[in-house]
N, CA, C and O atoms as a DFTB+ gen file, in Angstrom:
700 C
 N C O
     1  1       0.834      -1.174       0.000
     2  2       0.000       0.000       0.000
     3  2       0.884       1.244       0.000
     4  3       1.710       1.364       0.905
     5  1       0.774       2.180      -0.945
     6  2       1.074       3.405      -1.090
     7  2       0.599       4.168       0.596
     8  3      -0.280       3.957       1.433
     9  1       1.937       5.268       0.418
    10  2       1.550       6.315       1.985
    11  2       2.193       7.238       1.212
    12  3       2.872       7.254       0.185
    13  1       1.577       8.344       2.391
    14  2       1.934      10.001       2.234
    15  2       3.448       9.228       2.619
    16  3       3.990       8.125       2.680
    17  1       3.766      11.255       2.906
    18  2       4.887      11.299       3.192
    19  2       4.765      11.585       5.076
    20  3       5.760      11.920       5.720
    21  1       3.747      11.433       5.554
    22  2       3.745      11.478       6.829
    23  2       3.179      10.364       7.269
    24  3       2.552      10.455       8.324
    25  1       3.250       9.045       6.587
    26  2       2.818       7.990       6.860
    27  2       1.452       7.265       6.876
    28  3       1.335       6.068       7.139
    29  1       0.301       8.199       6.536
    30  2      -1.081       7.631       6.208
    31  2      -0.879       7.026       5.000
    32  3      -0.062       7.344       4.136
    33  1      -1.997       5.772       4.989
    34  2      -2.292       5.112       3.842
    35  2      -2.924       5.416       2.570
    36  3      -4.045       4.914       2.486
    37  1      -2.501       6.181       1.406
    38  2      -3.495       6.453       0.410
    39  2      -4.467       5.469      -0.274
    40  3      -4.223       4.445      -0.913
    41  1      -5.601       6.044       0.026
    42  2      -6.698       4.684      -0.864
    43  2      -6.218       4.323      -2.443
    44  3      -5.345       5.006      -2.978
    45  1      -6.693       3.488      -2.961
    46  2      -6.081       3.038      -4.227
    47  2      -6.823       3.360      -4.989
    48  3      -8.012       3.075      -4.846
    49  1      -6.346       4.103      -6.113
    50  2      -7.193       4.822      -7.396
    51  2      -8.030       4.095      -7.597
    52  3      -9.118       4.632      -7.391
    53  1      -8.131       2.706      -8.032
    54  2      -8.857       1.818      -8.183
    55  2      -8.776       0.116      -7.530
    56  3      -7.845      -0.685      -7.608
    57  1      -9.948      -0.013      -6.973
    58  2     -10.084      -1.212      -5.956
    59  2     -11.230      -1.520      -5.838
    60  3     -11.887      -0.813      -6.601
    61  1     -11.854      -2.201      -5.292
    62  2     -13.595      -3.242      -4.985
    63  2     -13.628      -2.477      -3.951
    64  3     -12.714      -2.175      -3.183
    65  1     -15.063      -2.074      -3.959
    66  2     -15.788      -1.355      -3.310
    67  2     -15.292      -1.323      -1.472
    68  3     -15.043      -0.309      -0.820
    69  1     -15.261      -2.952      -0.916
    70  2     -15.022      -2.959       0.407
    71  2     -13.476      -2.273       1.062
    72  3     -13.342      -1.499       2.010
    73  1     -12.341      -2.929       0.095
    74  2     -11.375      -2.082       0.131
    75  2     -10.899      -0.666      -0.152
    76  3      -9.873      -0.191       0.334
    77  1     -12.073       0.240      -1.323
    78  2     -12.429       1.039      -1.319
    79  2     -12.653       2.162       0.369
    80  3     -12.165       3.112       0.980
    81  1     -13.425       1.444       0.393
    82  2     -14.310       2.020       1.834
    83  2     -13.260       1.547       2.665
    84  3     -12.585       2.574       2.587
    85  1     -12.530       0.740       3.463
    86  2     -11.800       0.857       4.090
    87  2     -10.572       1.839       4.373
    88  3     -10.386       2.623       5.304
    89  1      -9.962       1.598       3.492
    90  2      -8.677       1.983       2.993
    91  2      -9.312       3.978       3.123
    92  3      -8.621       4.748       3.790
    93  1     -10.367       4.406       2.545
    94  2     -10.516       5.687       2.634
    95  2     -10.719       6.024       4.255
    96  3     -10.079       6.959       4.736
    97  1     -11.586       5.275       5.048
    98  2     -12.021       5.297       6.248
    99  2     -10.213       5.018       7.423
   100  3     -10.214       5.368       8.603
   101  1      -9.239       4.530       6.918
   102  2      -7.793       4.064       7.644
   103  2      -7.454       5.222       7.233
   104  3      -7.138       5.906       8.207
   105  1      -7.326       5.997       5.905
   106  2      -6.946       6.898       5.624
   107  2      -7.225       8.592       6.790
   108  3      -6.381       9.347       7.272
   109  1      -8.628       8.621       6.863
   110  2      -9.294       9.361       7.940
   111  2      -8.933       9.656       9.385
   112  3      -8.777      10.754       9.918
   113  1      -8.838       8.485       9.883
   114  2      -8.426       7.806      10.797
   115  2      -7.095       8.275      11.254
   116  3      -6.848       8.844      12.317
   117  1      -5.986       7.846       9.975
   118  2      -4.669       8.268      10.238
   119  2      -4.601       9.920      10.554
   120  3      -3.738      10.394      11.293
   121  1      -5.685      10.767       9.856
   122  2      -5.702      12.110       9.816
   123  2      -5.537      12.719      11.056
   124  3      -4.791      13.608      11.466
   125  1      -6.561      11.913      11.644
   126  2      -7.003      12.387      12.834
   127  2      -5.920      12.282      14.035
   128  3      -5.639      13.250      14.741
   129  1      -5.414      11.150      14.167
   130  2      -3.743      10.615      14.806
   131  2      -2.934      11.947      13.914
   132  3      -2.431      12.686      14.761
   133  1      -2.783      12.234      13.137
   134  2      -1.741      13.103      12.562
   135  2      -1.636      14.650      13.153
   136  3      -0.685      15.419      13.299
   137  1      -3.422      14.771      13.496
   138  2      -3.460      16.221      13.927
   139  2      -3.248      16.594      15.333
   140  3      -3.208      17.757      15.734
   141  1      -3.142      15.757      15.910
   142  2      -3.077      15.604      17.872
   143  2      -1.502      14.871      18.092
   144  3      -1.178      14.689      19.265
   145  1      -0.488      14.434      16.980
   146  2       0.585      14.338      17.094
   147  2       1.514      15.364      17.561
   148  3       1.476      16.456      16.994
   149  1       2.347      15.170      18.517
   150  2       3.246      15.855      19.430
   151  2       2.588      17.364      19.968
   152  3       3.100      18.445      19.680
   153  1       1.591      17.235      20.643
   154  2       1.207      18.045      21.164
   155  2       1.479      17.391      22.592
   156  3       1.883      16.230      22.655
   157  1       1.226      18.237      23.866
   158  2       1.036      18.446      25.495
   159  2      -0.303      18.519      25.706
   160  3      -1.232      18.964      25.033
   161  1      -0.253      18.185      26.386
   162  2      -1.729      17.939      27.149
   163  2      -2.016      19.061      27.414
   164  3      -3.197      19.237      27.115
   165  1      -1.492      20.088      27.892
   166  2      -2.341      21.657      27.358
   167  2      -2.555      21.901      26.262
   168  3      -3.724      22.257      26.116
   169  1      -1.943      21.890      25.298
   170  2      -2.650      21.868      24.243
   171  2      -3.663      21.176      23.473
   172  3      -4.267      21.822      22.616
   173  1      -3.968      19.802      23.679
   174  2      -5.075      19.225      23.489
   175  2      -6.366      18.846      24.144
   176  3      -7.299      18.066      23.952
   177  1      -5.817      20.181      25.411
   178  2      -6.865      20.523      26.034
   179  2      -7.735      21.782      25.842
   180  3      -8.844      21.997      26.332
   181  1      -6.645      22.955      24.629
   182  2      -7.209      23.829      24.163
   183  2      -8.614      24.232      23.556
   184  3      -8.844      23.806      22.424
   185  1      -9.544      24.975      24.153
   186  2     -10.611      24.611      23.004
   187  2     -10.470      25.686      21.971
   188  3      -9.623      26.579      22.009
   189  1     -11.411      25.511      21.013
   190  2     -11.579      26.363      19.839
   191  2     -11.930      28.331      20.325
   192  3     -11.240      29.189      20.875
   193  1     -13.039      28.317      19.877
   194  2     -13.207      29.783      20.188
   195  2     -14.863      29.681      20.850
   196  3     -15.803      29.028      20.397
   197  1     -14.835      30.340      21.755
   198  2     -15.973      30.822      22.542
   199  2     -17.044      31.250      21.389
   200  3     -16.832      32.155      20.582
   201  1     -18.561      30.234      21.453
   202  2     -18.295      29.412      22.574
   203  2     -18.331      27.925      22.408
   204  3     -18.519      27.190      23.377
   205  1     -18.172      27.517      21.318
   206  2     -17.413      25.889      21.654
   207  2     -16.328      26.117      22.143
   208  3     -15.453      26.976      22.249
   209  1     -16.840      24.294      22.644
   210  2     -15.621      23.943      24.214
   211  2     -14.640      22.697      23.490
   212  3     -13.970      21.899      24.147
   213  1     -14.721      22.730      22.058
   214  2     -13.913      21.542      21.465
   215  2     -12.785      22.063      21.568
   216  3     -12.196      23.144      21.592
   217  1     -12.597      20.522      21.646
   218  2     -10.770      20.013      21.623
   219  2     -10.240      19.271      21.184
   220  3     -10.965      18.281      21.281
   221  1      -9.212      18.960      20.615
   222  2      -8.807      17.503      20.028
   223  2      -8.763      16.857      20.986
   224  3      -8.615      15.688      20.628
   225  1      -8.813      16.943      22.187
   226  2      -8.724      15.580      22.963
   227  2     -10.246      15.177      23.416
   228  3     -10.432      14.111      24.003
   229  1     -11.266      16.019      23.138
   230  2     -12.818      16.052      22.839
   231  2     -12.715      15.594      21.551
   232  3     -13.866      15.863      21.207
   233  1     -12.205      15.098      20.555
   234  2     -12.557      15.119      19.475
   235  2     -12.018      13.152      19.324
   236  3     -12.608      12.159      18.899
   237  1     -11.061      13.314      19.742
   238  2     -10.571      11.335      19.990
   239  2     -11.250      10.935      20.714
   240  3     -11.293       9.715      20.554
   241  1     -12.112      11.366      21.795
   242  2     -12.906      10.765      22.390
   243  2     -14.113      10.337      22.249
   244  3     -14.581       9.276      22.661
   245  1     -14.907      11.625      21.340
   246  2     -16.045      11.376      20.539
   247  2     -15.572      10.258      19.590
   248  3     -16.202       9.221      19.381
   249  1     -14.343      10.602      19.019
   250  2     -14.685       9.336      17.684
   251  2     -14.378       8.001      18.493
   252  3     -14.678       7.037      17.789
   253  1     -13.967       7.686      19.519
   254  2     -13.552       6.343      20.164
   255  2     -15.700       5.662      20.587
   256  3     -16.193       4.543      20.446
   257  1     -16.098       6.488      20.901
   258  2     -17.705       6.777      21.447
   259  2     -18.499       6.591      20.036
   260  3     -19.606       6.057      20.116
   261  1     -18.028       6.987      18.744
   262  2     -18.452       6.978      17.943
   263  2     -18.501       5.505      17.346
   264  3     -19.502       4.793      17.427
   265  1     -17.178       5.083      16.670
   266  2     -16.562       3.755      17.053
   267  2     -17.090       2.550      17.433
   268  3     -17.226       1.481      16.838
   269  1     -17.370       2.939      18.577
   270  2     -17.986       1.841      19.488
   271  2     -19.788       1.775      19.568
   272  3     -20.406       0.922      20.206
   273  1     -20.404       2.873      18.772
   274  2     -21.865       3.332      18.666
   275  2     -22.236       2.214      17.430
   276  3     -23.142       1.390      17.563
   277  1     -21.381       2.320      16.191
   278  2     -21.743       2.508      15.077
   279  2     -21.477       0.663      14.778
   280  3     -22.211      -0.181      14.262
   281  1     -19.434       0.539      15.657
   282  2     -19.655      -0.571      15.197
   283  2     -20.242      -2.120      16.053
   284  3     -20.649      -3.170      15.556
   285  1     -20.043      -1.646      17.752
   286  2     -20.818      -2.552      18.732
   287  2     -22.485      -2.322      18.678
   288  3     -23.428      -3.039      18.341
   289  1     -22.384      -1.241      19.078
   290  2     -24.219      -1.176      19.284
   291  2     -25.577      -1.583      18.031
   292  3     -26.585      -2.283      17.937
   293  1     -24.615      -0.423      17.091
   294  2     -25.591      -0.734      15.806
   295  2     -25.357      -2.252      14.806
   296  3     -26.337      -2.914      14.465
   297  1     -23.958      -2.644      14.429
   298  2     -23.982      -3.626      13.725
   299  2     -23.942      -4.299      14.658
   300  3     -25.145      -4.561      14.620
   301  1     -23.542      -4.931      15.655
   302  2     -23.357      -5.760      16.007
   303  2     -24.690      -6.033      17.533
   304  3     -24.803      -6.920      18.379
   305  1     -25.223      -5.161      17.331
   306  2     -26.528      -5.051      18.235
   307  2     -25.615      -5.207      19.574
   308  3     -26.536      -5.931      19.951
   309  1     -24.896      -5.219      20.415
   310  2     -24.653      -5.219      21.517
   311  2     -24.945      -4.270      22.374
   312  3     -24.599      -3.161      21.967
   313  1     -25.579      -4.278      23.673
   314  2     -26.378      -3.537      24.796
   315  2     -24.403      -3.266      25.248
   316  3     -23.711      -4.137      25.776
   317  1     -24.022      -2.186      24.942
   318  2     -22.475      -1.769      25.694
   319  2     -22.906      -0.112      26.178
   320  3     -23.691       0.693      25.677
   321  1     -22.160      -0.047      27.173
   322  2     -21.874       1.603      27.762
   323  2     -21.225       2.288      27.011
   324  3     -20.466       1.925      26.112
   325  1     -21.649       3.887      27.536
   326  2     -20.793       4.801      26.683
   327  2     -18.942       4.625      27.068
   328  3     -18.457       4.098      28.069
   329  1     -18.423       5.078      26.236
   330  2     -16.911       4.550      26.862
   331  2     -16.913       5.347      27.537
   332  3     -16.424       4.863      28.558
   333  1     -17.218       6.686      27.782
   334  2     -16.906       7.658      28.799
   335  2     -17.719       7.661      29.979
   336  3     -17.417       8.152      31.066
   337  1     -18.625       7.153      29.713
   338  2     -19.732       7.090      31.033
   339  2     -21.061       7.237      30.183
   340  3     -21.142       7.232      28.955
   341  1     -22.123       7.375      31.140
   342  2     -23.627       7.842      30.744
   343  2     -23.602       9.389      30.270
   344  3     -24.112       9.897      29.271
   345  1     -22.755      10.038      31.428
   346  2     -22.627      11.279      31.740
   347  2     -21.732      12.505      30.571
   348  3     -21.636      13.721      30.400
   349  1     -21.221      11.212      29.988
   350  2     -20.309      11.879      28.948
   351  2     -20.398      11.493      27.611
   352  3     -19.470      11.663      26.821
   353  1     -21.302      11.062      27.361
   354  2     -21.509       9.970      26.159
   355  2     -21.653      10.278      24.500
   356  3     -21.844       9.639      23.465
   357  1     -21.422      11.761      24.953
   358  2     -20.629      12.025      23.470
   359  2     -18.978      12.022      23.554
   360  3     -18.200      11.845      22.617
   361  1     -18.770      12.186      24.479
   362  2     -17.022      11.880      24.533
   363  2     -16.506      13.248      24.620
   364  3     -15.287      13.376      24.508
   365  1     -16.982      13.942      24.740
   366  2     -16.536      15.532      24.060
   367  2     -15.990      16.102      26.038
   368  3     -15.000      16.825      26.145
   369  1     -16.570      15.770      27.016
   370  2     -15.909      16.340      28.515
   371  2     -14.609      15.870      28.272
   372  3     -14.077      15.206      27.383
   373  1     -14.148      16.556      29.611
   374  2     -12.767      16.590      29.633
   375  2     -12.747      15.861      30.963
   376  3     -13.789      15.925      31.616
   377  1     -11.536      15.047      31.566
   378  2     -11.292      14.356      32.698
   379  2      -9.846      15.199      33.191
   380  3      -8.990      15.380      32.325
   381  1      -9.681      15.540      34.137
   382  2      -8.104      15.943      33.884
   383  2      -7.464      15.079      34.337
   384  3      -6.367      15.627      34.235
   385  1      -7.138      13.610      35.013
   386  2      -6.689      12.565      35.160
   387  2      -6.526      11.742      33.771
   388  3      -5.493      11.094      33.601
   389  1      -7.260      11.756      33.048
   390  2      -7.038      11.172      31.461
   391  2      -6.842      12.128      30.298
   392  3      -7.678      12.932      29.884
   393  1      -5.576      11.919      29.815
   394  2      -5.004      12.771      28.382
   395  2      -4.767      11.974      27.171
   396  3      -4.934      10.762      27.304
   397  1      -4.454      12.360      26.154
   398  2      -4.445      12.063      25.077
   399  2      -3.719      10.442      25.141
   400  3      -4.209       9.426      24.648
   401  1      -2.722      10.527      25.722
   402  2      -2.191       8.704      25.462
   403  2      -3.719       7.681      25.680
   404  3      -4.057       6.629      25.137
   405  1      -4.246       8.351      26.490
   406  2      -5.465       7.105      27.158
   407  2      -6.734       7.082      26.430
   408  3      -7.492       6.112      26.420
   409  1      -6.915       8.072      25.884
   410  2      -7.749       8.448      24.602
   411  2      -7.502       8.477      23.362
   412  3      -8.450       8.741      22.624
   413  1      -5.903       8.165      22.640
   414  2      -5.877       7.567      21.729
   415  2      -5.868       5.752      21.861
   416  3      -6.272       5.001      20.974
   417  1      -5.404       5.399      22.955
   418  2      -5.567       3.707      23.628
   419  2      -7.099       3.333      23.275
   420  3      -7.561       2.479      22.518
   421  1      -7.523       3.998      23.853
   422  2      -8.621       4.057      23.978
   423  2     -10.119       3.435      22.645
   424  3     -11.073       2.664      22.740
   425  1      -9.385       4.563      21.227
   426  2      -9.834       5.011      20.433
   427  2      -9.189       3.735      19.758
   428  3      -9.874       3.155      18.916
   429  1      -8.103       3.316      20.014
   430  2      -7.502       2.311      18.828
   431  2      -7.881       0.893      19.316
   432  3      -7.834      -0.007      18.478
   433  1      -8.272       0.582      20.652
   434  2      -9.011      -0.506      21.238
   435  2     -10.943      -0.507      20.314
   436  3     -11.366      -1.460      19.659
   437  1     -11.490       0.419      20.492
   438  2     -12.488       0.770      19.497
   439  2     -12.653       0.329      17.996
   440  3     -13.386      -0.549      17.540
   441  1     -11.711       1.236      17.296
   442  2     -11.553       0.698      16.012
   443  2     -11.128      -0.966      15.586
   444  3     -11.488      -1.697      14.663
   445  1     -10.084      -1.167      16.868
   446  2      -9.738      -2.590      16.397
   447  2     -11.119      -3.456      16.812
   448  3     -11.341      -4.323      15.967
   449  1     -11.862      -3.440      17.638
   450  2     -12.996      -3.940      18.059
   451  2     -13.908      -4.015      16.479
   452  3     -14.317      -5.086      16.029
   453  1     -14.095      -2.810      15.851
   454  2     -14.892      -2.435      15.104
   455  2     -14.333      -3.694      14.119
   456  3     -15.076      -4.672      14.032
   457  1     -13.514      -3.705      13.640
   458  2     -12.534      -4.823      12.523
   459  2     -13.127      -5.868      13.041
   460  3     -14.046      -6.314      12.355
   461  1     -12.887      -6.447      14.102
   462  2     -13.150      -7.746      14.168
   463  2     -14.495      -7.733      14.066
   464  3     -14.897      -8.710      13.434
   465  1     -15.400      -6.965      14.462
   466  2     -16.511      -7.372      14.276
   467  2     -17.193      -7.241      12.817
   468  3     -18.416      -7.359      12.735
   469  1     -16.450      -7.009      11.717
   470  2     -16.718      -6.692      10.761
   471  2     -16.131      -7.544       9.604
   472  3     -16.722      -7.722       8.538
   473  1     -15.281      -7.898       9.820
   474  2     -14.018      -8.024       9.384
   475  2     -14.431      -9.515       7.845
   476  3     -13.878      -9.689       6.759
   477  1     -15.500     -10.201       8.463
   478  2     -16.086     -11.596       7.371
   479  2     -17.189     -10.526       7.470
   480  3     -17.388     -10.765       8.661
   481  1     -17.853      -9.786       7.271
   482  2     -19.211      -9.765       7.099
   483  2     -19.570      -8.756       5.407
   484  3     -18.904      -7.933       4.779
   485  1     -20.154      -9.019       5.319
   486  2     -21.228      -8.570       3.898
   487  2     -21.214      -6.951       4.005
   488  3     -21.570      -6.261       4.960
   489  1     -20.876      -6.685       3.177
   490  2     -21.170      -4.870       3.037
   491  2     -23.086      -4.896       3.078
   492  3     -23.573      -3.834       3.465
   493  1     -23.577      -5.443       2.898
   494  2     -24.552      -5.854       3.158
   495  2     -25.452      -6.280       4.434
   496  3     -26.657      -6.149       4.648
   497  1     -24.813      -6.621       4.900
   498  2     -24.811      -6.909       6.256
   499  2     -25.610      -5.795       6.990
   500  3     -25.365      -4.593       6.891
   501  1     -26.836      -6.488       7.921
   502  2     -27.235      -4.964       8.605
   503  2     -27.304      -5.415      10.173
   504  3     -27.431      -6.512      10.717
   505  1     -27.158      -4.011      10.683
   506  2     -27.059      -3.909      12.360
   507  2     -28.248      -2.908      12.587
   508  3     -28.547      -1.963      11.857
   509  1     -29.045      -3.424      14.083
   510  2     -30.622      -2.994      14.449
   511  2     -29.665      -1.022      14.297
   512  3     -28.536      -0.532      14.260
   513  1     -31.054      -0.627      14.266
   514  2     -30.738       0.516      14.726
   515  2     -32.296       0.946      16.104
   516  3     -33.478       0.605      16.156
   517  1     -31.332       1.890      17.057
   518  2     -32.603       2.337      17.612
   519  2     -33.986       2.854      17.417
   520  3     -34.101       3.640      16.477
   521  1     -35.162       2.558      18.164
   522  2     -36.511       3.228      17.257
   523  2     -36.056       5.014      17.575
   524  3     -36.920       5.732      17.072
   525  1     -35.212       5.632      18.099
   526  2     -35.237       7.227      17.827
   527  2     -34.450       6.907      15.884
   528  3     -34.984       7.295      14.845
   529  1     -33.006       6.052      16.003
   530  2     -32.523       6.400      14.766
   531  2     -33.331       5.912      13.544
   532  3     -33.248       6.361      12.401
   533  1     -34.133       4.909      13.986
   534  2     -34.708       4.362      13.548
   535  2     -36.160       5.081      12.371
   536  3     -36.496       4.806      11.219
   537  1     -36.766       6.234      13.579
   538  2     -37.822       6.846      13.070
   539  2     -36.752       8.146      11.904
   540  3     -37.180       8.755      10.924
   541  1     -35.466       8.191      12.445
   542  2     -34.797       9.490      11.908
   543  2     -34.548       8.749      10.731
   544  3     -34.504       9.683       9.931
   545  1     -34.296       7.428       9.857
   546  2     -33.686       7.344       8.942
   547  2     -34.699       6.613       8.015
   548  3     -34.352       6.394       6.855
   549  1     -36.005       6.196       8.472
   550  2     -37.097       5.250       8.027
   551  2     -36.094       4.025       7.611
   552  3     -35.743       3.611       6.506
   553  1     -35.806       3.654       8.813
   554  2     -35.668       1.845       8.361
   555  2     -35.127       1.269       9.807
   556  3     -34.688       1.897      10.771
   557  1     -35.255       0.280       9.676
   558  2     -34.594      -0.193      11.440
   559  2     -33.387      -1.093      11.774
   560  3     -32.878      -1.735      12.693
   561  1     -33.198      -0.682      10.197
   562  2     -31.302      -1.015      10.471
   563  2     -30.675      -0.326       9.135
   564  3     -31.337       0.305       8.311
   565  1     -29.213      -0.575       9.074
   566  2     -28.102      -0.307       8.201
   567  2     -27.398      -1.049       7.686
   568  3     -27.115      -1.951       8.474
   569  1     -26.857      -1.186       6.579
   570  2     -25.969      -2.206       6.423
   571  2     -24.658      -1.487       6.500
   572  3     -24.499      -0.272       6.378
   573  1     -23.795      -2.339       6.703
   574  2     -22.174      -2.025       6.834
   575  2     -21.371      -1.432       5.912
   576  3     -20.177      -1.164       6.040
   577  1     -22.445      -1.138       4.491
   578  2     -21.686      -0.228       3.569
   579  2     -22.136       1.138       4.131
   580  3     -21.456       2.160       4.042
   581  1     -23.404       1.053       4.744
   582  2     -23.606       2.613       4.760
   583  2     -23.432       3.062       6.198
   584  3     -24.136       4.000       6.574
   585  1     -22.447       2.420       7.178
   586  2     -21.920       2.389       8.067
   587  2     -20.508       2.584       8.085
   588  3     -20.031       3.386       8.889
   589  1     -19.961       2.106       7.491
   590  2     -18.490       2.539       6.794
   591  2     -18.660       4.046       5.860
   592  3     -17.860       4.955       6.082
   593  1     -19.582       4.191       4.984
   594  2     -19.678       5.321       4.404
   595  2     -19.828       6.508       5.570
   596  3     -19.310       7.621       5.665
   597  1     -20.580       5.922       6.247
   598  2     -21.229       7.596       7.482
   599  2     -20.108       7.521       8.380
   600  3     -20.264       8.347       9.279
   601  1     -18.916       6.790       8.517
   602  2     -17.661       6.492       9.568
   603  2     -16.684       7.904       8.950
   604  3     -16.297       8.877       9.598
   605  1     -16.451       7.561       7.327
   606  2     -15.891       8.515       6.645
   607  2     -16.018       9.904       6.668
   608  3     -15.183      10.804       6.757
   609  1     -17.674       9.888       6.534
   610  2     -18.116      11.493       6.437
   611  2     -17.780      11.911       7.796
   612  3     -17.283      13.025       7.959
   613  1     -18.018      11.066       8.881
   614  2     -17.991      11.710      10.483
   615  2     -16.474      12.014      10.634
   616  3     -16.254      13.138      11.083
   617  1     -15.364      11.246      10.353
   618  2     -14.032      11.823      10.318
   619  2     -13.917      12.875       9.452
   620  3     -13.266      13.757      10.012
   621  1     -14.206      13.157       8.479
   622  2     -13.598      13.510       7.534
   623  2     -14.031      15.222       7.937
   624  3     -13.309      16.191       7.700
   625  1     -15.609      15.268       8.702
   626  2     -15.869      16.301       9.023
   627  2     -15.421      17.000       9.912
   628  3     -15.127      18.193       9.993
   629  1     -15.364      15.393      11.187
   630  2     -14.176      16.374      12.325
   631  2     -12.664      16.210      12.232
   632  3     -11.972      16.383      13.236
   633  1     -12.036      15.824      10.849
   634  2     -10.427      16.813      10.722
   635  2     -10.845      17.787      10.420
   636  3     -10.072      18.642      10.852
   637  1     -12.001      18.438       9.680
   638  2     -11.666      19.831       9.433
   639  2     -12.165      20.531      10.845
   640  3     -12.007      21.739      11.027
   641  1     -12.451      20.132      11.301
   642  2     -12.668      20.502      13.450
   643  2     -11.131      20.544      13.538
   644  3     -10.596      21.647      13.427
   645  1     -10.525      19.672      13.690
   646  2      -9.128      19.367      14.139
   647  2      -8.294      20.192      13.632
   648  3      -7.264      20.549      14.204
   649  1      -8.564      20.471      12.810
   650  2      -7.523      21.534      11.087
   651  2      -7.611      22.472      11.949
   652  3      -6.598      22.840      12.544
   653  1      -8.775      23.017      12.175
   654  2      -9.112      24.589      12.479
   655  2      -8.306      24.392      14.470
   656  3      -7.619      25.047      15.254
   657  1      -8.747      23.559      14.423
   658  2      -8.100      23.704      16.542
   659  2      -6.667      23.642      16.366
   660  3      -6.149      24.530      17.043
   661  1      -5.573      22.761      15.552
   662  2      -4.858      22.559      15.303
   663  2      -3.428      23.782      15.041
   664  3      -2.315      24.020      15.510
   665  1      -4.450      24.337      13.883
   666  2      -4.002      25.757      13.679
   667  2      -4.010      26.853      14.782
   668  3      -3.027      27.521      15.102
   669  1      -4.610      26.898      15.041
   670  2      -5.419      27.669      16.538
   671  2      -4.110      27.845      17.719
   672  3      -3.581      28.889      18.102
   673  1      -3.818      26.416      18.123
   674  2      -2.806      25.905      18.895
   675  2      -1.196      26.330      18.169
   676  3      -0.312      26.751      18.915
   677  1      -1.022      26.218      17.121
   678  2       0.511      26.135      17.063
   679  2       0.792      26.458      15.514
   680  3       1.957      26.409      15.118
   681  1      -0.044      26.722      14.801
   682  2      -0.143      27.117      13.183
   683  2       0.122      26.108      12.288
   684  3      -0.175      26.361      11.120
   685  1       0.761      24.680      12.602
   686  2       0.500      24.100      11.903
   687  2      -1.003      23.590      11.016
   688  3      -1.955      23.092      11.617
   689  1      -0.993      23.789       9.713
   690  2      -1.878      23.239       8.987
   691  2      -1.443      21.961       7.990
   692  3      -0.302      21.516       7.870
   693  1      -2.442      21.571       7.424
   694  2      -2.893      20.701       6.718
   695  2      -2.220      19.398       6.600
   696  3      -2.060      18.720       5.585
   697  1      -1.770      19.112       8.077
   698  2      -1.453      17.953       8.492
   699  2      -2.659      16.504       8.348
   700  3      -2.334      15.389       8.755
């Protein structure tokens, strides 16, 4: 597999749909690890601008919460807790006892979870969804292509979260 020059995986011009979708979704993924690289825990505790309270270390946490929503709860129907609690269950609070090492651990325990549970199954393949997501999308499940597709858009939307905090913090861009 082809990589940048900062080590993410480039998707392949051309490939089958599942490797397609992966490979773009690892790609994402790596983004997100790229933009919270060698920072301090003050700084990825920085938030944006008043008055969001985001942070990249709000932002690995949501996607670890995310992760674990999309690929335990929904495909794989499992009754699991929020990783952060009830109380935090978008991932987005802050703990000041837990920083970025434990929330990228965290986040990469998630994703690898997500693989295995995915890993033989059918792009086809569908996981229940709740009757709230349920009434929001008219149908009462998803299949794993359009679960991998909405994985993409949700990263892809919060690097440009990350881009903008990123910059914010230390001027690096378009990492």
């Amino acid at each position: 597999m082809a990589l940048t020059p900062d080590g993410r995986p480039i998707p392949p011009p051309h490939a089958a749909e599942r490797a397609m979708l992966e490979t773009w979704l690892d790609f994402q993924r790596a983004t997100l690890a790229r933009k919270v690289d060698g920072l301090d825990d003050r700084q990825v505790r920085l938030a944006s601008v008043p008055p969001s309270s985001m942070t990249l270390l709000g932002l690995v946490q949501h996607l670890a919460e995310v992760e674990r929503n999309w690929h335990q709860r929904v495909f794989a129907g499992r009754d699991v807790p929020p990783v952060y609690g009830a109380d935090n269950a978008g991932g987005y609070g802050l703990d000041p006892a837990h920083g970025m090492p434990e929330a990228l651990a965290t986040w990469q325990t998630e994703i690898d979870r997500g693989r295995d549970l995915t890993a033989d199954k059918s792009l086809d393949a569908a996981g229940p969804l709740s009757p709230q997501d349920a009434a929001a999308l008219g149908s009462d499940s998803v299949s794993l292509r359009w679960i991998l597709v909405h994985l993409i858009e949700e990263y892809a939307r919060h690097n440009g979260h990350a881009d903008l905090l990123r910059e914010r913090i230390d001027g690096v861009t378009g990492v």
